[in-house]
C-alpha positions, 0 to 999 in steps of 0.5 A: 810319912817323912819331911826332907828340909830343903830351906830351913832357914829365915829370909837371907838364910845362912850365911848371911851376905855381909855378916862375919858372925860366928855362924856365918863364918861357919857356914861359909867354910862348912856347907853342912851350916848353910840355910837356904830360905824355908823349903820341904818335902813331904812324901807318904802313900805315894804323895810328894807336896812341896811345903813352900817354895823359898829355894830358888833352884826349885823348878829344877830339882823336880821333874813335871809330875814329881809332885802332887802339889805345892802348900804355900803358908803365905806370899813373901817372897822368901817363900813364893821366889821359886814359883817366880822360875817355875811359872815360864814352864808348860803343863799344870800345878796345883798351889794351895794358898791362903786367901790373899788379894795382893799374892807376891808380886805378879804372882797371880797375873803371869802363873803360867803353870801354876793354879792357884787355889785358895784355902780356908782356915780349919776346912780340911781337904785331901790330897791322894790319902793325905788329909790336910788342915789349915790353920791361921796363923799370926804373921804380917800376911795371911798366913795358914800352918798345914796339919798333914794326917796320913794313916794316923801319922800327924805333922803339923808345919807352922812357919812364920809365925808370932804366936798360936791363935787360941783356935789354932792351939785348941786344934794342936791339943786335940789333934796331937802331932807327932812332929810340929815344924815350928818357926823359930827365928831368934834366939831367947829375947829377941823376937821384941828387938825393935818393936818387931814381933813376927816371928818366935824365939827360943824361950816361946818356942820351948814354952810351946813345946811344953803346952805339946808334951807329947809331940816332938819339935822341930824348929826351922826358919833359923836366923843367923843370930839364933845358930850363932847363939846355939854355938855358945849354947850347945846344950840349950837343946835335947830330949823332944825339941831339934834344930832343922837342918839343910838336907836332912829328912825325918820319919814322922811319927818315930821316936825322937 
C-alpha cells in the first residue's frame, strides 16, 4: 500500500496570500515549499481512492474509472472544493462521507456524478481487497479519520481534528498502524489562540505519537505558522514523526 500527498496542507495552503512570513516567502521562490488544501492518494491491489478532495484541479488529474472512490473526512470546503468542477461531469462515482444533513453548499443538490454514501463510525466496509474503518473524530462538522487495512498493511488517515475520541484512541491501540496521517496544523501552543481548538499542534501530536510507539507518524494539513516554526527549529522532528510534503508518496508499512 502507498499514499501520494496531493494537499498536504491547511485551509489557504502555503503560501498563504498576504502573508510575508518565512515560509511563505519560501514557498513563493521554491515550489518544493507550497502546500496545496489536504489531498491523497491510495493506491494497493489495484485500488486507487482519493482520500478528500481539497485541490481544486482534481477532476482533471484522473481520468473516468481512474478511481474506485472518493473518502471524504468531512464537508468543509478546503476538502469538498474539487468535487464543485467534478459534479459537471458524465458517469458515476462513489463518495464515502460522514453523516451530514447540511454537506457543503449545493453539494447534495446538484452532485451530477457524484453518489454520495454516508458512513458510520467504527462500521467497516470494503472496497475491492481493501478494507475500511471509520472513525469519529473531534472537528466543528462531523467528521470520520479512515483506517485502511490491506494484506495486514495498516494506514490510518485522521484530518481535522482536535483530539482522539477515547473510542477512536482504544481502536488505534488495537489496531496498530503502521503509518498514522495525522492533522497537525500549528506549531507548539498555538492550537489555544484565540479560543479556537480544531485542530492539533505540535506538542499534541508528538504526545500522541508516544501513546502510538509503534506506528510511524505522518503530520499534514500544515498551516503557514508551523513551516515558518520548523525553519528555526530544524531538529524538532526525527526518528518515527515526518512532516508531509506536496508530491510525495510513502510505501505503507516500510521502515520509517
Amino acid at each position: 500500500m502507498r499514499i501520494s500527498f496531493l494537499g498536504s496542507g491547511a485551509a489557504g495552503g502555503v503560501p498563504l496570500w498576504g502573508c510575508d512570513c518565512p515560509a511563505c516567502q519560501r514557498a513563493r521562490t521554491d515550489q518544493h515549499f507550497m502546500r496545496r488544501p489536504n489531498c491523497a492518494l491510495v493506491e494497493a491491489g489495484g485500488v486507487r481512492l482519493l482520500l478528500d478532495a481539497g485541490v481544486m484541479d482534481i477532476a482533471e488529474r484522473f481520468a473516468p474509472d481512474a478511481l474506485a472512490a472518493i473518502l471524504l473526512t468531512h464537508f468543509h470546503a478546503d476538502h469538498v472544493q474539487g468535487l464543485f468542477h467534478w459534479r459537471w461531469g458524465v458517469g458515476e462515482l462513489d463518495v464515502y462521507a460522514p453523516h451530514d444533513s447540511e454537506g457543503c453548499a449545493d453539494l447534495y443538490k446538484y452532485p451530477g456524478p457524484l453518489k454520495f454514501m454516508h458512513r458510520t463510525k467504527f462500521e467497516a466496509f470494503e472496497i475491492g481487497d481493501l478494507r475500511i474503518t471509520p472513525v469519529p473524530l473531534v472537528h466543528s462538522k462531523p467528521t470520520l479519520g479512515y483506517c485502511i487495512e490491506y494484506e495486514g498493511v495498516r494506514l490510518a488517515y485522521l484530518t481535522d481534528s482536535r483530539e482522539l475520541p477515547p473510542k477512536t484512541a482504544e481502536f488505534l491501540r488495537d489496531w496498530q498502524a503502521h503509518t498514522i496521517c495525522l492533522d497537525c496544523t500549528y506549531p507548539p501552543g498555538m492550537s489555544s489562540v484565540n479560543g479556537a481548538r480544531n485542530h492539533f499542534d505540535l506538542s499534541e501530536a508528538l504526545a500522541l505519537s508516544d501513546a502510538y510507539p509503534d506506528s510511524r507518524l505522518v503530520l499534514m494539513h500544515i498551516g503557514h505558522q508551523l513551516d515558518a516554526w520548523l525553519i528555526n527549529h530544524p531538529d524538532a522532528l526525527g526518528g518515527r514523526v515526518s512532516v508531509a510534503r506536496d508530491g510525495v508518496t510513502l510505501d505503507i508499512g516500510a521502515p520509517c
